[in-house]
Structure formats: structure tokens, C-alpha cells
Residue frames relative to the residue before (quaternion, step in Angstrom):
aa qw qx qy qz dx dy dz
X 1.0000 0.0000 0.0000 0.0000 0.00 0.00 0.00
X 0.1424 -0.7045 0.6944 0.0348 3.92 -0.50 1.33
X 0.0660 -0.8047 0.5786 0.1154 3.36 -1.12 1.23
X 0.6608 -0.6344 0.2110 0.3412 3.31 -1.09 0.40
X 0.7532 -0.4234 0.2006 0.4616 3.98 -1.23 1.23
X 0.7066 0.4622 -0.2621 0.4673 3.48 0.53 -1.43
X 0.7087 0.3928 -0.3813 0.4451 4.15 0.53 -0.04
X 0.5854 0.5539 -0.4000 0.4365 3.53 1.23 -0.79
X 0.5528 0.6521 -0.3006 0.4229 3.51 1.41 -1.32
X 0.6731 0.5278 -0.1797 0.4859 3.39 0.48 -1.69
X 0.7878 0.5190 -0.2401 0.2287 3.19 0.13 -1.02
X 0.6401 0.4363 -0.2974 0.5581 3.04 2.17 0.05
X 0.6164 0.4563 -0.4255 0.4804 3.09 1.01 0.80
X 0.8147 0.0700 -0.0323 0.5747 3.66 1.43 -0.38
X 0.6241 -0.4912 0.4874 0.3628 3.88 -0.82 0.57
X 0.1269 0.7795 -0.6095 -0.0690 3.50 -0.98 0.65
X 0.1817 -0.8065 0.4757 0.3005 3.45 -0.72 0.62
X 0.4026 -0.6478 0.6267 0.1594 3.22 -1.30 0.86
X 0.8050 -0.2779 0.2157 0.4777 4.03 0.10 -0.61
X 0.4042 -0.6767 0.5959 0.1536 3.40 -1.54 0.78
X 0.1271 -0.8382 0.5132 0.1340 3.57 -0.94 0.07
X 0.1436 0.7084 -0.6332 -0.2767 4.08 -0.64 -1.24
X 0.0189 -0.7478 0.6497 0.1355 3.04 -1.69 -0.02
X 0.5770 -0.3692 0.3891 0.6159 4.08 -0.91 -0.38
X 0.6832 0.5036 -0.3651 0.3825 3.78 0.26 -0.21
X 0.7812 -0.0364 -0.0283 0.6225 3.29 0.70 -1.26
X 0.4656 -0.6890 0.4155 0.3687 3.15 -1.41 0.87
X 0.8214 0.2406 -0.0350 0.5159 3.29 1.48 -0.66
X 0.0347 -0.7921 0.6091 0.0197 3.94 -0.49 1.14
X 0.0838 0.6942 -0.7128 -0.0541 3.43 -1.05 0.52
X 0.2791 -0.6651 0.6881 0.0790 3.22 -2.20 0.62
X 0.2418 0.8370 -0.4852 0.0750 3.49 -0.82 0.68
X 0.7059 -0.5497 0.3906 0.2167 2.96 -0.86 0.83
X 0.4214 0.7322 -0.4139 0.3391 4.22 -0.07 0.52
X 0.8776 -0.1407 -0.2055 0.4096 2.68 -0.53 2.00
X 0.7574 -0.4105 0.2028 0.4656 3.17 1.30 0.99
X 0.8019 0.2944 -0.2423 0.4600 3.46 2.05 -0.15
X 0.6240 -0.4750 0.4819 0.3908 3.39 -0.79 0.29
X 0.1276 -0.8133 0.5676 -0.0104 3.81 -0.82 1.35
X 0.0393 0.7508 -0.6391 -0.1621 3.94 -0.57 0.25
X 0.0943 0.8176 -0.5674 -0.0261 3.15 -0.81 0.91
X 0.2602 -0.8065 0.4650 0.2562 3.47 -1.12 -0.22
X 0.5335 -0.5215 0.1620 0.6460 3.83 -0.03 0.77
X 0.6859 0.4528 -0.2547 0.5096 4.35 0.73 -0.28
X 0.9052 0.2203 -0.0296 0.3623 3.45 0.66 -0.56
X 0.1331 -0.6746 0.6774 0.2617 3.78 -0.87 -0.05
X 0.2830 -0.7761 0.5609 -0.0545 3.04 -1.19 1.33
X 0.6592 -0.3230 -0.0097 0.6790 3.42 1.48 -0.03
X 0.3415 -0.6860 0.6232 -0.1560 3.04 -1.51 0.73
X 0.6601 -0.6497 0.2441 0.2874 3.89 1.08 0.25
X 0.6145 -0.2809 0.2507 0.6933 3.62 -0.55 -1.11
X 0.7231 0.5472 -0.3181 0.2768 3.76 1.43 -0.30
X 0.4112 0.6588 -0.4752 0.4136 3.59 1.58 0.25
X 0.0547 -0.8931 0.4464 -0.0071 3.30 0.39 1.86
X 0.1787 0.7988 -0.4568 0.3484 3.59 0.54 1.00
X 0.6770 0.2724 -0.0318 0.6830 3.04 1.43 -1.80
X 0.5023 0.6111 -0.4179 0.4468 3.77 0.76 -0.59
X 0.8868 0.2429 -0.1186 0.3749 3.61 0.47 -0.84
X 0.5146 0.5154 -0.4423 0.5235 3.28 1.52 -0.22
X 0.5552 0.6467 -0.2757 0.4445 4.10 1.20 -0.63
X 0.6131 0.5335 -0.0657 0.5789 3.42 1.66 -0.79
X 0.6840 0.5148 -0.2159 0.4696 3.35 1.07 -0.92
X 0.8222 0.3285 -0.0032 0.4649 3.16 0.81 -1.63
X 0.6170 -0.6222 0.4759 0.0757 3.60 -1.53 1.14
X 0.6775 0.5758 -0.3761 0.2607 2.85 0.75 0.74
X 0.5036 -0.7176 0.4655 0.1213 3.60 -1.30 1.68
X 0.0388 0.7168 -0.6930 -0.0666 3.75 -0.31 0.54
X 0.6178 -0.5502 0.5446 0.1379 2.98 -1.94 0.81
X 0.7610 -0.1771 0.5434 0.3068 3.12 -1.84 -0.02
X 0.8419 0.0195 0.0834 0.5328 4.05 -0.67 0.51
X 0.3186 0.7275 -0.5697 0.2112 3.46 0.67 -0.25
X 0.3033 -0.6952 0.6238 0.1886 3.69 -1.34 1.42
X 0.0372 0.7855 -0.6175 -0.0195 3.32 -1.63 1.08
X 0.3314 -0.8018 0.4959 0.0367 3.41 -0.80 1.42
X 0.1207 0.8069 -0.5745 0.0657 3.48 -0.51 0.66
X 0.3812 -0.6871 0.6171 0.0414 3.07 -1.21 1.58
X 0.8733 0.1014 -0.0549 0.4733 3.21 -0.73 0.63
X 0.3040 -0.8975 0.3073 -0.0874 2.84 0.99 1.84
X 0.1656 0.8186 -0.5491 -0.0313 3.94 0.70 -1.39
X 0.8097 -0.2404 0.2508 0.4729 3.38 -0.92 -0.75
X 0.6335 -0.6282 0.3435 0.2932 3.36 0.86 0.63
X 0.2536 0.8706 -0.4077 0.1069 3.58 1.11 1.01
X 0.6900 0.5644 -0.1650 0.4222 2.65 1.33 -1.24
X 0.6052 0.3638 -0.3241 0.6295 4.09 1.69 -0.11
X 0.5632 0.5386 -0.4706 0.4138 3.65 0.82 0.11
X 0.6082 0.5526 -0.2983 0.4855 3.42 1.51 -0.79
X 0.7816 0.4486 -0.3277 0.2837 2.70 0.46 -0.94
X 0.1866 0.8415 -0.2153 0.4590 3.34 1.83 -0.93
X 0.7507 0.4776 -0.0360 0.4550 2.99 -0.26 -1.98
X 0.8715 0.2648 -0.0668 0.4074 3.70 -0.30 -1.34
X 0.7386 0.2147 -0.1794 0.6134 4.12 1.51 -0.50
X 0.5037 -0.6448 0.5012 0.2814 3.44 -1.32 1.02
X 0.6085 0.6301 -0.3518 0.3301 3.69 1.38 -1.11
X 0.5687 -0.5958 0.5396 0.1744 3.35 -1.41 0.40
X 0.2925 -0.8654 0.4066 -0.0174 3.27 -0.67 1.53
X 0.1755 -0.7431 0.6212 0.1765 3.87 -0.64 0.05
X 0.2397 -0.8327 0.4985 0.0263 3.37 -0.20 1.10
X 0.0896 0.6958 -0.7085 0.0769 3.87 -0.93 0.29
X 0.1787 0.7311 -0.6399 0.1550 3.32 -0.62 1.56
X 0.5049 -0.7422 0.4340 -0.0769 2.80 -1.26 1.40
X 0.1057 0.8563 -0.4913 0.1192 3.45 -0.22 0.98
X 0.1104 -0.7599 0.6341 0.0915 3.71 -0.99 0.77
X 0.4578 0.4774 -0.5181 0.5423 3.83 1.50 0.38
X 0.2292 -0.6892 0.6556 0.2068 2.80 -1.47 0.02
X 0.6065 0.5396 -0.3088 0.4955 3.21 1.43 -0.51
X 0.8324 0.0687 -0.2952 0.4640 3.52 0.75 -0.14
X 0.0174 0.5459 -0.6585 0.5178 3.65 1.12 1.89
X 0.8477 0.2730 -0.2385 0.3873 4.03 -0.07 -1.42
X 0.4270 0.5251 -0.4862 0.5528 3.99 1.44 -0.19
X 0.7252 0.4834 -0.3186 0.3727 3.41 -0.32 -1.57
X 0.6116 0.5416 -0.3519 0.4569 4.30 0.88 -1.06
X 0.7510 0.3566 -0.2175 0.5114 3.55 0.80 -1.31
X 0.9106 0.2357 -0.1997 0.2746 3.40 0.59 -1.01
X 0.5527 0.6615 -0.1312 0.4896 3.22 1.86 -0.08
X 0.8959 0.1537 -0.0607 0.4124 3.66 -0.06 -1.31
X 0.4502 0.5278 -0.5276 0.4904 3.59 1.16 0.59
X 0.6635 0.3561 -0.4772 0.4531 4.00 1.02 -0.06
X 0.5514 0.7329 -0.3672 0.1548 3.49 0.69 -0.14
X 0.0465 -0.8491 0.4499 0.2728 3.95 0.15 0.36
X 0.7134 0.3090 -0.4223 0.4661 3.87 0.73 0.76
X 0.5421 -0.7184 0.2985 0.3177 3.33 -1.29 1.08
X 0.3211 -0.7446 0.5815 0.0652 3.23 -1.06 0.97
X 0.1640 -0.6780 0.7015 0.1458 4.14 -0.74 1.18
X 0.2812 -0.7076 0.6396 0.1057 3.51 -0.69 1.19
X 0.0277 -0.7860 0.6163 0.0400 4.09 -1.24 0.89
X 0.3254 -0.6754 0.6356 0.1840 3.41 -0.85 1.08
X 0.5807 0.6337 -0.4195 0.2919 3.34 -0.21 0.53
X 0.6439 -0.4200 0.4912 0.4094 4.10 -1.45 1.05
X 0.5356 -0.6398 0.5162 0.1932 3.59 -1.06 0.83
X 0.5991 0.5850 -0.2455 0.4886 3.46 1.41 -1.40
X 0.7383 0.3011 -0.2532 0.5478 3.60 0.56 -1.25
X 0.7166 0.3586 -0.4790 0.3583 3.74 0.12 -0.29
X 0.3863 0.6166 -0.3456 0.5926 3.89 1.23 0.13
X 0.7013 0.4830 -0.2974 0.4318 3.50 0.45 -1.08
X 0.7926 0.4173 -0.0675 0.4394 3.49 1.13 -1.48
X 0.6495 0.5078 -0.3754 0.4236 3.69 0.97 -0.66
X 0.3580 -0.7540 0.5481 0.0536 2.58 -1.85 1.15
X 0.4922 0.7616 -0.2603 0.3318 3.02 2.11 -0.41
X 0.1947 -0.7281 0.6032 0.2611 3.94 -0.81 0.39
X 0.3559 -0.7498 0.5577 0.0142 3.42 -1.47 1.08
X 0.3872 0.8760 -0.0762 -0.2774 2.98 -0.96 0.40
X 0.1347 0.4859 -0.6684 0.5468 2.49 0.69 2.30
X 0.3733 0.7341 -0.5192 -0.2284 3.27 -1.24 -0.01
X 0.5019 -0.5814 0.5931 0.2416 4.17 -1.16 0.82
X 0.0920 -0.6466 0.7545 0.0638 3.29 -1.33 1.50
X 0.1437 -0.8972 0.4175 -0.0050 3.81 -0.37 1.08
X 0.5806 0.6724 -0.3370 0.3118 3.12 1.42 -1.83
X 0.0972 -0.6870 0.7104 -0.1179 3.18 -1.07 1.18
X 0.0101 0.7421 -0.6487 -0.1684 4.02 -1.65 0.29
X 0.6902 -0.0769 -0.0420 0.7183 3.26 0.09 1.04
X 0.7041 -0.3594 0.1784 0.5859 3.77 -1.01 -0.96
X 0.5249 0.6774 -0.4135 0.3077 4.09 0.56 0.31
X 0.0535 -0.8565 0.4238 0.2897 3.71 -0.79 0.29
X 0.7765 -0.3925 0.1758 0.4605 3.59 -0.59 1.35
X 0.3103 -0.4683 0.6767 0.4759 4.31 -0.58 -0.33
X 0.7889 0.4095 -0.4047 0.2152 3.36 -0.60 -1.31
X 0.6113 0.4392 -0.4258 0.5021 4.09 1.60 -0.03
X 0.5957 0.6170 -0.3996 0.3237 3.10 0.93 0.30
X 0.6593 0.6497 -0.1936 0.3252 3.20 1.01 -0.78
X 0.6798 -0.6050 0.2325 0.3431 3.37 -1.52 0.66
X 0.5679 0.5445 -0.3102 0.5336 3.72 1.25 -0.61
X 0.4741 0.7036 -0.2930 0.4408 3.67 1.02 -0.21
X 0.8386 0.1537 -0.0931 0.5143 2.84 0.24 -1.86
X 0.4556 0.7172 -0.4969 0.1766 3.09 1.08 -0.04
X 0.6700 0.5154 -0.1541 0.5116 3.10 1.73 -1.88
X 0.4273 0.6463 -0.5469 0.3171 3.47 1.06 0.12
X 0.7073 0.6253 -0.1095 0.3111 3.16 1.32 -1.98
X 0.6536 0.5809 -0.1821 0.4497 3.08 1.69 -0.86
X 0.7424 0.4864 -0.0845 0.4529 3.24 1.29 -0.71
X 0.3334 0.6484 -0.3551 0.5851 2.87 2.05 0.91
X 0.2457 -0.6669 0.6800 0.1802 2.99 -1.38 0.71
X 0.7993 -0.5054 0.2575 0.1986 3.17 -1.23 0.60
X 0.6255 0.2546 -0.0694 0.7343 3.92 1.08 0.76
X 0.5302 0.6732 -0.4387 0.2706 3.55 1.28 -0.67
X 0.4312 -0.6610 0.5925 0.1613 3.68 -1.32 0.55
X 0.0708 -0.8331 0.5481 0.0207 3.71 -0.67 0.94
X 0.1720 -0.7457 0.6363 0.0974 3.96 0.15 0.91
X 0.0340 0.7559 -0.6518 -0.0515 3.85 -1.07 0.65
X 0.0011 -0.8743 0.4774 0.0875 3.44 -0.04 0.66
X 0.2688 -0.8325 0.4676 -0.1269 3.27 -0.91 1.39
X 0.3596 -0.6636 0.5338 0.3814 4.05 -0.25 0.40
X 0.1026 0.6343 -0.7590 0.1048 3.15 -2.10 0.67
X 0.1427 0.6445 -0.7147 0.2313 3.58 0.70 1.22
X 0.9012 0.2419 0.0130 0.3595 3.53 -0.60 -1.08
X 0.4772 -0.6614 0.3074 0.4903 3.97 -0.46 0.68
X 0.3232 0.7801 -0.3605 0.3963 3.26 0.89 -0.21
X 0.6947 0.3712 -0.0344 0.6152 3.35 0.37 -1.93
X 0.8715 0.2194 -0.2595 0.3536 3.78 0.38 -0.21
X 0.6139 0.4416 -0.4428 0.4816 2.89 1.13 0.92
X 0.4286 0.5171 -0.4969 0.5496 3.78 1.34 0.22
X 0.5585 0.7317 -0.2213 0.3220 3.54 0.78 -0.83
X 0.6564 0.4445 -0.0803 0.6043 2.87 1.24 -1.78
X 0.7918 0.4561 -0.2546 0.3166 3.43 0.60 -0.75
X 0.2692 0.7915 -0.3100 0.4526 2.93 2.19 -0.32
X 0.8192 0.4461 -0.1062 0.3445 2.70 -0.24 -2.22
X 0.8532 0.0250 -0.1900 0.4850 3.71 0.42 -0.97
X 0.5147 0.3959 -0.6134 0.4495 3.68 0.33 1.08
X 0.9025 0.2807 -0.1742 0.2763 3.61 0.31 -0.58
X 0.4980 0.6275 -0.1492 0.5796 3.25 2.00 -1.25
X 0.8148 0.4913 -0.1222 0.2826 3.57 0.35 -1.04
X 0.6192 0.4731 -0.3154 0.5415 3.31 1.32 -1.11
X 0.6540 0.4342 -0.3227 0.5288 4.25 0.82 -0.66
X 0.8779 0.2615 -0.1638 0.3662 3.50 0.74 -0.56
X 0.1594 -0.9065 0.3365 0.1989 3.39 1.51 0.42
X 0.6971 0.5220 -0.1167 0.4775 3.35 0.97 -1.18
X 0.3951 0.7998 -0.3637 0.2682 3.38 1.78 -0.58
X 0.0105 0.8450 -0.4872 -0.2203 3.48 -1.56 0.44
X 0.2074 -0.6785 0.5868 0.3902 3.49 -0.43 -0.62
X 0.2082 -0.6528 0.7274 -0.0373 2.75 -2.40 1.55
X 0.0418 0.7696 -0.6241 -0.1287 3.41 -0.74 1.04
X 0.3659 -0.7703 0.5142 -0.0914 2.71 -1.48 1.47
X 0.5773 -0.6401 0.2828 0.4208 3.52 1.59 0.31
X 0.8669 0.1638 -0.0788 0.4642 3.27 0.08 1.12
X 0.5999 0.3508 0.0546 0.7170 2.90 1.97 -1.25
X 0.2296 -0.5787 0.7761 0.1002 3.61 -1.88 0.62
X 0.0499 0.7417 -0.6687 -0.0148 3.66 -0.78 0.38
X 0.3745 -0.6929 0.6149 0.0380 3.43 -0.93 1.45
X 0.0825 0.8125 -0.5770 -0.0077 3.38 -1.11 0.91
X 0.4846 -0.8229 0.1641 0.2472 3.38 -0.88 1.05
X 0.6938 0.0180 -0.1755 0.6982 3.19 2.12 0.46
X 0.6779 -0.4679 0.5128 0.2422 3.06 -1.35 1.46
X 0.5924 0.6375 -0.4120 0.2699 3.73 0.25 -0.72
X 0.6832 0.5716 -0.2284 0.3929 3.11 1.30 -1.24
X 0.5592 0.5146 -0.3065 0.5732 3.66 1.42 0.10
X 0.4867 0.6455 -0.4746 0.3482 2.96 0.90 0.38
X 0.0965 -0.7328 0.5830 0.3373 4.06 -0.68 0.06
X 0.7355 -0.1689 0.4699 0.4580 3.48 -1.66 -0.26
């Protein structure tokens, strides 16, 4: 959906809403229009937010890391498709997408409002992140832990059989982004506890980037490295 000059304009001077949604997941989805990007939010959360959902914007910035030519990328917790718009955005190379969705309601946001901006192809999956993790045989290699319910991630992404298949579903050199809340000390200390009780023992080499607002889990320290 291409809206018209005078809203993109506007829209950097004021929020516009575009549409409202529900589903069994959320009770409540909005789109809107702000700063020229498409926003998904829920009454608790922003769920994506464009090239400007700066979580991924800055951990991408932060980290060293060269993708190839065709490089596969998996992304859990799909939304509007920030996290391949970024990426898009920041590498010239051509991408193979696999995004993952357990909404359906915003699978049908993300169709209208999402993958007509995308130039690389993108196999959309309806499917629980856990069970499609459980089943794939496929190696990635980039991949985006996203899956978010309102501002909380699920136990069952938390766990050790999880991350285990996270690890597995790397390719070799592959780059894992886990993205994690850290609004409030609260939120950054589950976080923290995350990372080295649960994050750490599978990823040994693992670090943590904070990124304001956000923790972002990476799956080797290497990638901070510079030239």
C-alpha cells in the first residue's frame, strides 16, 4: 500500500493512524503512519517500526559482520518486516528471507503493508517459532530472534532446547541477533539473568549489546571485533 505525498509529509509532524486490528494473540494491533514509516504497535509495545526500529538498526552498526551473496536469513517474529528492511538498507547483497509468523493478523498487515517494499524474496511461514525451530532442517545464516507478546518473551524462547536449536540452525560464521527488553531495571536484570544463566552456557562466546532500551544478545563476541 503506497500512501499519498501529503501523509508521508504530515506524518513527520504528527502520528497517523492507518488501521486497527485483534487477533487470539493480540488483543490489540495498530498501524500508523510516523515519520514516513509504517509502525505496529500494541497498546504495550512497538513491534516494528521500519529502517527506524533502532534496536536492530544499531546492533547492525555495532557488529562486524560480512554477509555474502544469497546469504539465508531467518526471522522470528516477523512484524512488518523491520528487521529485512534494515538489513536491505545497510548491505548491497541479496538476501533469502524466511520470516516467521504465529499472527496471522499481522502475516495479512505485513502482505499489505510490508513486503511490496521489499527488494529480496521473502518465503513467509505461519507457524509458532518454537515448533518451526523444533522441525527445520535448514542452516541460516543470519538469523533474528524477535518473537515478542506485548512487551514479554514467551518461557518456551527462553529455554535450553531452544537455544539450543537456535545454535544448530546456524551456519558456520553465521550471526544470531536475540533481542530482549531493557526498558526498566527490572527488564534489565531478567535480561542479565537471561544471558548468563541461559544465553551463555549454549553460546559460550556470547555477548551482550545494549542498545538503549533494548539488550541484544549476540552469538559471538567476535563480531565486535574491527579490522
Amino acid at each position: 500500500m503506497e500512501e499519498p505525498k501529503w501523509k508521508i509529509w504530515l506524518s513527520y509532524l504528527m502520528e497517523l493512524h492507518i488501521t486497527s486490528t485483534t487477533s487470539e494473540l493480540n488483543k490489540n494491533l495498530h498501524v500508523s503512519l510516523k515519520n514516513g514509516r509504517y509502525q505496529l504497535c500494541t497498546d504495550d509495545a512497538i513491534y516494528s517500526y521500519g529502517d527506524l526500529y533502532d534496536n536492530f538498526y544499531k546492533s547492525f552498526k555495532k557488529v562486524n559482520w560480512q554477509p555474502k551473496a544469497g546469504s539465508e536469513a531467518l526471522i522470528l517474529g516477523f512484524g512488518l518486516a523491520s528487521v529485512p528492511l534494515i538489513m536491505e538498507l545497510l548491505y548491497p547483497q541479496k538476501f533469502y528471507f524466511t520470516g516467521v509468523e504465529a499472527d496471522e493478523a499481522v502475516m495479512e498487515l505485513a502482505s499489505e503493508f510490508a513486503l511490496p517494499y521489499l527488494r529480496c524474496p521473502v518465503e513467509m511461514r505461519y507457524a509458532d517459532g518454537y515448533a518451526f525451530l523444533m522441525q527445520n532442517e535448514e542452516k541460516y545464516d543470519f538469523i533474528a530472534m524477535d518473537i515478542f507478546v506485548n512487551d514479554t518473551v514467551p518461557e518456551v524462547f527462553e529455554g535450553e532446547d531452544f537455544l539450543h536449536e537456535l545454535k544448530n540452525s546456524l551456519n558456520d560464521g553465521g550471526l544470531l541477533l536475540y533481542n530482549r527488553l531493557a526498558a526498566t531495571q527490572k527488564d534489565k536484570q531478567a535480561s542479565r539473568d537471561f544471558f548468563v544463566g541461559n544465553f551463555k552456557p549454549v553460546f559460550p562466546q556470547g555477548e551482550l549489546i545494549d542498545v538503549g532500551g533494548n539488550y541484544m544478545l549476540i552469538n559471538d563476541k567476535k563480531f565486535l571485533e574491527r579490522d
